[in-house]
C-alpha atoms as one frame of an Amber mdcrd trajectory, in Angstrom:
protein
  16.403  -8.345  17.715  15.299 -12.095  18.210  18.460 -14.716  16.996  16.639
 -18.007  16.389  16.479 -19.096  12.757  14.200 -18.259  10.766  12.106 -20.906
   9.801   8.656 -20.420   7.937   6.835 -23.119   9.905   7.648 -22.215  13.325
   4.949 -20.095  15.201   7.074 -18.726  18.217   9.242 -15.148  18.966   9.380
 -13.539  16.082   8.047 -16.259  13.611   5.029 -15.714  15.509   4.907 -11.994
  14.987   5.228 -12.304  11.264   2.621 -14.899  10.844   0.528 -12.862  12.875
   1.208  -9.666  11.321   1.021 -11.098   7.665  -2.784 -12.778   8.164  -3.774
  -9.618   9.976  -2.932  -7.699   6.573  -4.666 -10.259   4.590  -7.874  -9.456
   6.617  -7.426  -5.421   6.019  -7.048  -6.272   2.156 -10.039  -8.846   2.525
 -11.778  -5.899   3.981 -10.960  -3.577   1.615 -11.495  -5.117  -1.860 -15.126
  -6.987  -0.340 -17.384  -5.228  -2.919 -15.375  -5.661  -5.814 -16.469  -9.074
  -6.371 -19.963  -8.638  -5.397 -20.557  -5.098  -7.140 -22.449  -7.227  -9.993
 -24.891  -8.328  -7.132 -25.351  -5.491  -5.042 -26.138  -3.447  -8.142 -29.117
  -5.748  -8.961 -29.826  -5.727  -5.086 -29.878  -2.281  -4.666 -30.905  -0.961
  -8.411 -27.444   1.160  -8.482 -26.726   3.028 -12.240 -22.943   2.179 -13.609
 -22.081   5.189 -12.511 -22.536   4.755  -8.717 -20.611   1.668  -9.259 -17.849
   4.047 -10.169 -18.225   6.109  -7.644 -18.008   3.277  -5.179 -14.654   2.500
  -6.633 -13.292   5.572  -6.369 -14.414   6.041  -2.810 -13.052   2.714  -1.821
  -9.272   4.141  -2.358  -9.884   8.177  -1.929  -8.876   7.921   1.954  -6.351
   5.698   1.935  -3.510   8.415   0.945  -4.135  10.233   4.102  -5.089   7.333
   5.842  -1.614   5.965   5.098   0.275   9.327   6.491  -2.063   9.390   9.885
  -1.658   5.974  10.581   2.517   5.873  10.194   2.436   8.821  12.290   0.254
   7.127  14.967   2.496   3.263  14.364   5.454   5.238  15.738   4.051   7.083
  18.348   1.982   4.257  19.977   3.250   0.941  18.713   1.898  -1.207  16.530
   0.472  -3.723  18.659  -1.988  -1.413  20.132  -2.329   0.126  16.253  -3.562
  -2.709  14.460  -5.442  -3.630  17.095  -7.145  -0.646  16.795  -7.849  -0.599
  13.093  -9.248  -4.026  12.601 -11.773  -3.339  15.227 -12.329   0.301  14.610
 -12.887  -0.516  10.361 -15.171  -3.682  10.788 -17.925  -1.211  11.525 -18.129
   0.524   7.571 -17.793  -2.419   6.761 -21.172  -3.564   8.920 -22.414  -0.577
   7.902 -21.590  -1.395   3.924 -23.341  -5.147   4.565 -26.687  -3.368   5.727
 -27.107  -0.175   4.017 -30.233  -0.230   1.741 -29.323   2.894  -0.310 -26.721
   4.508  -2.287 -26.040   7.334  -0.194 -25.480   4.805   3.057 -23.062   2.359
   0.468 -21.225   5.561  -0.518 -20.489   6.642   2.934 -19.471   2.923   4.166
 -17.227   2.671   1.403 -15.455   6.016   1.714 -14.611   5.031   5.906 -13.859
   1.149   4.776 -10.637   2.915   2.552  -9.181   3.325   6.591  -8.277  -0.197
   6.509  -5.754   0.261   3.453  -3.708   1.589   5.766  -2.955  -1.360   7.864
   0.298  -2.399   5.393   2.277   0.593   6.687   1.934  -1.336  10.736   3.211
  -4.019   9.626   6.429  -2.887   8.458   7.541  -1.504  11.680   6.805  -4.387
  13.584   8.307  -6.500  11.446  11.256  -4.431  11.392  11.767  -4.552  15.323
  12.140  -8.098  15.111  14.215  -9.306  12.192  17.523  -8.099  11.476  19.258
  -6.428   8.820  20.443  -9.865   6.884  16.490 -11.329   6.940  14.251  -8.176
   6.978  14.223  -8.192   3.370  12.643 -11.418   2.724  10.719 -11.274   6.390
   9.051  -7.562   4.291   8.560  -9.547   1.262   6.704 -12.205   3.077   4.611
  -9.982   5.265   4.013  -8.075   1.879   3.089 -10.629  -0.796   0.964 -12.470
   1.246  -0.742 -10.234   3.279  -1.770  -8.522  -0.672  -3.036 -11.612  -0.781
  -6.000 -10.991   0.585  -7.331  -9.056  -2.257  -7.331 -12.140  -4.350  -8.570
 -14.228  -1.973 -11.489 -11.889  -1.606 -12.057 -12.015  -5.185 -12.463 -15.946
  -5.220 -14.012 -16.004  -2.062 -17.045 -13.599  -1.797 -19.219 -14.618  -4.805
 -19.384 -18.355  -3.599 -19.927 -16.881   0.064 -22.654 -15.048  -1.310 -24.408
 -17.950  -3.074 -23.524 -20.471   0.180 -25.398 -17.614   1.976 -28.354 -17.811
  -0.620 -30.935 -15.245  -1.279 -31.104 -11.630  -2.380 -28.777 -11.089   0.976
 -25.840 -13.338   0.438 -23.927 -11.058  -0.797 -25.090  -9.261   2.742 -23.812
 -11.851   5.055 -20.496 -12.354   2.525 -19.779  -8.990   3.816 -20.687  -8.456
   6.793 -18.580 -12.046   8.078 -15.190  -9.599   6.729 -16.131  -7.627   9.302
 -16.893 -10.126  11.639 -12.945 -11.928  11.112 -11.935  -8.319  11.425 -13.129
  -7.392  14.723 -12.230 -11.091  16.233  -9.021 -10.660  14.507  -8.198  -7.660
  16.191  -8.185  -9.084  19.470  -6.319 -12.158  18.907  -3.440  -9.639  17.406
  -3.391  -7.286  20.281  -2.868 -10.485  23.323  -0.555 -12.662  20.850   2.043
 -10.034  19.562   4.587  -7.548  21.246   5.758  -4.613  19.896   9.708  -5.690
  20.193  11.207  -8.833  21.633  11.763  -8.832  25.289  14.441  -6.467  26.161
  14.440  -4.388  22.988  13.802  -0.565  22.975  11.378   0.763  21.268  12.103
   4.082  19.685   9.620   6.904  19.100   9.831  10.366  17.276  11.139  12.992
  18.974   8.127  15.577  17.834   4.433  13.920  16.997   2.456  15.814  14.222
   5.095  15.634  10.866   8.053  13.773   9.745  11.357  14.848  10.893  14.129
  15.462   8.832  17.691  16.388   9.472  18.610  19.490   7.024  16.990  22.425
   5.359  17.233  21.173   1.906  15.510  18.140   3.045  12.765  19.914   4.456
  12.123  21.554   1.284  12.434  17.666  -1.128   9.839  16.718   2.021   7.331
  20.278   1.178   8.031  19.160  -3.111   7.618  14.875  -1.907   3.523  15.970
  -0.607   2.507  17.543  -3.447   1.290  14.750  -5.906  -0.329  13.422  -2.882
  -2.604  16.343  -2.473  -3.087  16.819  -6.796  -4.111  12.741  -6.574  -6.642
  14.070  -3.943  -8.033  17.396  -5.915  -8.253  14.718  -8.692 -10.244  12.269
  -6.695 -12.440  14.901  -6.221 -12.702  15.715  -9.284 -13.630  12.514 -10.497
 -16.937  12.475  -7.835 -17.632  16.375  -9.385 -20.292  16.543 -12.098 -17.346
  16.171 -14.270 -16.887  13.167 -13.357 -19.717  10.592 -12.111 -21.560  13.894
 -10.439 -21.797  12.105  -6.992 -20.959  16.104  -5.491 -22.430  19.050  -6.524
 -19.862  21.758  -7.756 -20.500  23.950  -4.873 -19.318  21.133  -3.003 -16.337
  20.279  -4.914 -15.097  23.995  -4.591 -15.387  23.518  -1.101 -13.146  20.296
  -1.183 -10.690  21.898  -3.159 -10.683  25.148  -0.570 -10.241  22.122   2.219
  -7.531  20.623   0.288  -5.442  24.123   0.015  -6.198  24.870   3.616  -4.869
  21.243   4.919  -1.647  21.254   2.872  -1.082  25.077   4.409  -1.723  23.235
   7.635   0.745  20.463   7.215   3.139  23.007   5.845   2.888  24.339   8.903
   2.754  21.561  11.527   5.856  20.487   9.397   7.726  23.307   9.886   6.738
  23.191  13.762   8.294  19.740  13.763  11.504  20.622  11.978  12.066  24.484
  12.885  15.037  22.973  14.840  17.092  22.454  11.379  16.662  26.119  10.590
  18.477  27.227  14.115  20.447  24.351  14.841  22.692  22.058  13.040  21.684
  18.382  13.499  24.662  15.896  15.174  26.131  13.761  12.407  25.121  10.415
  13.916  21.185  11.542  13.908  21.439  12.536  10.544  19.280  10.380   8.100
  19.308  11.541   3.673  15.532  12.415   3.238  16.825  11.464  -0.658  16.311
   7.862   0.487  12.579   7.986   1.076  11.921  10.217  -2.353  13.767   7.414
  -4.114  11.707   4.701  -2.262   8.202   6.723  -3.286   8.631   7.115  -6.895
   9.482   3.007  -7.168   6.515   2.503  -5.152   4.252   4.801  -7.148   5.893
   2.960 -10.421   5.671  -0.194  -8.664   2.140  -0.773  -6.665   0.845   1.703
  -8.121   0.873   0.019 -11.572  -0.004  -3.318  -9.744  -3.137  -1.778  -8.441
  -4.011  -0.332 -11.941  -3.389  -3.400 -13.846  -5.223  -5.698 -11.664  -8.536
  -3.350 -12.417  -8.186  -3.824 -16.120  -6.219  -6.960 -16.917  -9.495  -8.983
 -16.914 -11.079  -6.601 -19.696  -7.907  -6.429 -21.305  -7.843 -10.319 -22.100
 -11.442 -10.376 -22.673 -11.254  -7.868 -25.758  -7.701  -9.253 -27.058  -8.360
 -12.893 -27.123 -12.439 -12.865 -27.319 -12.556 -14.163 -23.557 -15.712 -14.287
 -21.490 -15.352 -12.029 -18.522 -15.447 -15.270 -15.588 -12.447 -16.787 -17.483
 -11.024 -13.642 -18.305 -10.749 -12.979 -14.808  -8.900 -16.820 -14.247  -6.548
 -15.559 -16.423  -5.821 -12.349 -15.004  -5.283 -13.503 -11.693  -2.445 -15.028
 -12.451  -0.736 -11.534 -11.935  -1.893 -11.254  -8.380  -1.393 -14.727  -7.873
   2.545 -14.401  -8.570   2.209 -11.720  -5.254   2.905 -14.917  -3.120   6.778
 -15.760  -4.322   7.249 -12.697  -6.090   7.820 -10.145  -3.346   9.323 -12.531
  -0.591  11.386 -13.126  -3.365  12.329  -9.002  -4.272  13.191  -9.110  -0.270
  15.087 -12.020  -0.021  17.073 -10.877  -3.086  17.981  -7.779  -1.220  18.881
  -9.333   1.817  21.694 -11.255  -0.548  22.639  -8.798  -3.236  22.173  -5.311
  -1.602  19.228  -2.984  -1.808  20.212  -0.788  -4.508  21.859  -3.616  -6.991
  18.620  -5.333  -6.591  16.208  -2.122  -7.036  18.393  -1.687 -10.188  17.675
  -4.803 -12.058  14.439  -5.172 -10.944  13.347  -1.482 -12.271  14.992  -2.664
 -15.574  13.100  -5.585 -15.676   9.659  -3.683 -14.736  10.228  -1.113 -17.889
  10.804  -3.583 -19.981   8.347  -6.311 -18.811   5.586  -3.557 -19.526   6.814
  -2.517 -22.624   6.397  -6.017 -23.791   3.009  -6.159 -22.523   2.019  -3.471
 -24.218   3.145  -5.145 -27.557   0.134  -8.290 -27.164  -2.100  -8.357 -29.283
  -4.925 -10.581 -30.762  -2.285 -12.362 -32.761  -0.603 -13.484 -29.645  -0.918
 -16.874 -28.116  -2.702 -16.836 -25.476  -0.395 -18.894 -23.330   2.700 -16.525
 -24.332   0.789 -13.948 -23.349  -0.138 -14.723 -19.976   3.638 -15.786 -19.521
   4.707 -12.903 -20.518   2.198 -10.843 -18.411   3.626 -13.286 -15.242   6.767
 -12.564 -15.720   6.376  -8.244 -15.636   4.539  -9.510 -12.839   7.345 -10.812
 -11.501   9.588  -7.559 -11.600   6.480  -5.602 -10.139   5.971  -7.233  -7.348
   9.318  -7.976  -6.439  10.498  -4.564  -6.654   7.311  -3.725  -4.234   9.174
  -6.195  -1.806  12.584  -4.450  -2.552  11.160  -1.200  -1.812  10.576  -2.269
   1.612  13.564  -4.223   2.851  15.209  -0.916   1.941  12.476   1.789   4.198
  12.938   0.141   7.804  16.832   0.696   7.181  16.312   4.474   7.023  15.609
   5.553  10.438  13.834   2.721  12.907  11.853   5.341  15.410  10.475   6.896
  11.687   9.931   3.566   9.764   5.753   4.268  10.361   5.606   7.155   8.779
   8.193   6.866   5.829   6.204   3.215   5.639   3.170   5.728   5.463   4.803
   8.152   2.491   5.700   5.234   0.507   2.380   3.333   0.450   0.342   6.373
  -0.023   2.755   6.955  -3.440   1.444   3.671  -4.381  -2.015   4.891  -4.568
  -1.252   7.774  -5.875   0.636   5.580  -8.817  -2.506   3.805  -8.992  -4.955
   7.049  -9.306  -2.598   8.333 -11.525  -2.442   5.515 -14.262  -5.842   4.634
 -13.864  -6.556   7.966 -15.197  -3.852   7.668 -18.068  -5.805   4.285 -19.139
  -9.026   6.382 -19.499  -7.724   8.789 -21.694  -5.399   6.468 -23.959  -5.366
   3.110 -25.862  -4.351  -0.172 -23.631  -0.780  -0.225 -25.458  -0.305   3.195
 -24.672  -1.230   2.941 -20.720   1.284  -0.525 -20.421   4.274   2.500 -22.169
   3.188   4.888 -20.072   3.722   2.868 -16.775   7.461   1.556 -18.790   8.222
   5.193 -19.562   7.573   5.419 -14.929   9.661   2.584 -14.164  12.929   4.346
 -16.165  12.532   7.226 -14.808  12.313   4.908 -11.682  15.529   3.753 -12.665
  17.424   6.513 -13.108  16.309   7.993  -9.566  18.093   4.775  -8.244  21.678
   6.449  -9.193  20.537   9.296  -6.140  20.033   6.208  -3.532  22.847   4.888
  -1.362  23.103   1.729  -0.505  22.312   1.203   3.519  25.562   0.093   4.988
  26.929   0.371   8.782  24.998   1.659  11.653  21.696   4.026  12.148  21.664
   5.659  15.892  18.808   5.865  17.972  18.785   7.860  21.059  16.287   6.920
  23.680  14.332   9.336  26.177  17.431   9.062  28.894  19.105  10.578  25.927
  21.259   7.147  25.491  22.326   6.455  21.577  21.616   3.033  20.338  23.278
   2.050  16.996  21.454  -0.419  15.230  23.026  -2.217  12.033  21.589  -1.688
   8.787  23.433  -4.866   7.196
């Protein structure tokens, strides 16, 4: 761990590495959220009906779950310096691919492989953990977090006056395919400017590759119950691009998703139990043992947390059109004010965590998330507009700084497994966000703002099954040499 202060404006050791590591997650959320602001235009380019729009949306997040599990998995295993290296340069080609196609079918496919780069928040977090300690990683998370989500808003104000700088039928072409372009260039300057621990520092890898380890036969089983809304939020994806949904896939072709789906999840049953078969024979030494409770806490904040963030943010703009008779460009001014509040909001859940403990501050800031939603689900066109957009900035608040809380608490789990719990957390996020996204389509606004309050208490009283990281985690190294590494 690297012992100079930490100071925001310095750009050396481990400063360096979060700066670094932060802007490269900006780009991957750049990346990923490019046609959002341009759909307008490249459905007047390209003739596309409102429902391929749709289906573009959905496409754009239905591999990140997976994504997210693959790529933790991979983080520990090979580091990730040589990781995000990898998937800046390996994902700026859907997205050239996106910025050229001249059909649906060729967007479609582009925008399904572009959903890779989601995964580039879980790298971060393992990096970042190497080089911060206990006392900072909180609010080093937080930073790395908020404003590497950042980039989605950026994108957002970005794109659409790229496109018209651009000029043309093809701006929006050229606004696109230059994402790419910082991507790829990106990826280079990340892999011969960052390290994957300070000098001196071990880096510790999973025993097994191929599943997450756990230490005890009832946490294999939590692990087995943990995947399952990960694989429904899939069959539902699917579902979505069936003819009951937009019809993208024929239902011959959905079956055979579904079958794929069933015969995957028997297969990572499987690999999992070839990772862990160990527990069932042996017992595992005290010191190695890590509570799998920890990370199925950590998941359902997230999925309460981000996952509502990334729901919101798709409506909020419609939502303060209709209540307060807004046209849609300032509608969307207004709304961003939520993402906006990413910046200090979740450096400030970390940093809050770093002072008051992990678990006092998941507590409150739960509490604050029910009941920040609940009130937003009271506005109505009787509201002031300014009260409501306060009031909508300060749920905001408790969202995104329990995200950050969230993650000053996974690196303190177990370090050579922070990748892939990183992984299982982020990819509850989306499935939050598939989840109430498909609660707001079935309900009234008010409704969908209660449902995501009624989330956040059952959030809360999850919290009372989390223990507070205090003490030492061990890590034994392949000479078979234990390393304990403090955890406040």
């Amino acid at each position: 761990m690297s012992s100079e202060k930490f100071n925001l404006l310095s750009f050396s050791g481990k400063m360096k590495t979060l700066h670094l590591s932060w802007i490269a997650f900006f780009i991957t959320f750049v990346v990923w959220f490019n046609a959002a602001p341009l759909l307008s235009v490249i459905a007047d380019s390209l003739g596309l009906t409102k429902s391929q729009i749709k289906t573009l949306l959905i496409l754009n997040v239905a591999l990140t779950i997976p994504a997210r599990i693959i790529i933790g998995m991979v983080t520990d295993k090979y580091g990730p310096r040589l990781t995000y290296s990898v998937l800046l340069g390996v994902c700026s080609i859907p997205c050239f691919m996106f910025a050229v196609a001249n059909s649906f079918e060729q967007l479609a496919l582009a925008r399904f492989l572009i959903g890779f780069i989601g995964a580039g928040f879980v790298i971060g977090i393992r990096i970042v953990s190497e080089w911060f300690p206990a006392k900072e990683l909180g609010t080093a998370e937080g930073i790395y977090g908020g404003w590497g989500n950042f980039g989605s808003a950026a994108a957002a104000f970005t794109l659409p006056g790229l496109a018209i700088f651009f000029g043309g039928e093809d701006g929006w072409r050229y606004a696109i395919g230059l994402t790419g372009l910082i991507s790829l260039i990106f990826a280079f300057v990340y892999y011969f400017n960052v390290t994957d621990t300070p000098k001196g520092s071990t880096y510790f890898k999973p025993k097994k590759a191929g599943g997450l380890e756990v230490t005890s036969k009832g946490d294999f089983a939590l692990l087995m119950f943990m995947k399952l809304p990960m694989y429904a939020t899939l069959a539902l994806l699917a579902w979505k691009l069936s003819p009951a949904g937009v019809s993208m896939l024929a239902e011959q072709t959905t079956q055979l998703i579904y079958a794929g789906l069933v015969l995957i999840l028997l297969v990572d049953i499987y690999q999992t139990y070839q990772v862990n078969k160990d527990i069932f024979v042996n017992e595992v030494p005290e010191f190695e043992r890590y509570p799998f409770k920890q990370v199925a806490v950590l998941n359902v904040l997230y999925f309460t947390t981000f996952g509502s963030e990334l729901a919101v943010v798709s409506m909020l703009p419609l939502f303060f059109a209709e209540t307060f008779g807004l046209g849609m460009a300032q509608a969307g001014m207004v709304a961003s004010s939520y993402a906006f509040m990413n910046l200090m909001s979740r450096p400030g859940g970390g940093w809050l965590s770093d002072k008051f403990g992990r678990k006092n501050t998941l507590l409150i800031l739960t509490a604050g998330l029910a009941v920040g939603y609940f009130a937003v689900g009271q506005i109505d066109g009787s509201w002031a507009l300014p009260l409501a957009v306060v009031v909508v900035m300060a749920c905001s608040f408790f969202v995104q700084g329990g995200e950050g809380a969230v993650f000053a608490a996974v690196p303190l789990i177990k370090r050579r497994l922070t990748g892939q719990i990183a992984g299982m957390t982020g990819a509850y996020g989306n499935v939050g966000a598939v989840f109430f996204l498909t609660v707001y389509s079935m309900v009234s606004t008010s409704v969908f703002f209660y449902v995501i309050a009624i989330s956040a208490v059952i959030g809360f009283i999850t919290l009372f099954f989390m223990t507070e990281p205090k003490g030492h985690m061990a890590e034994v190294n392949e000479k078979g040499e234990v390393t304990l590494i403090s955890v406040n």
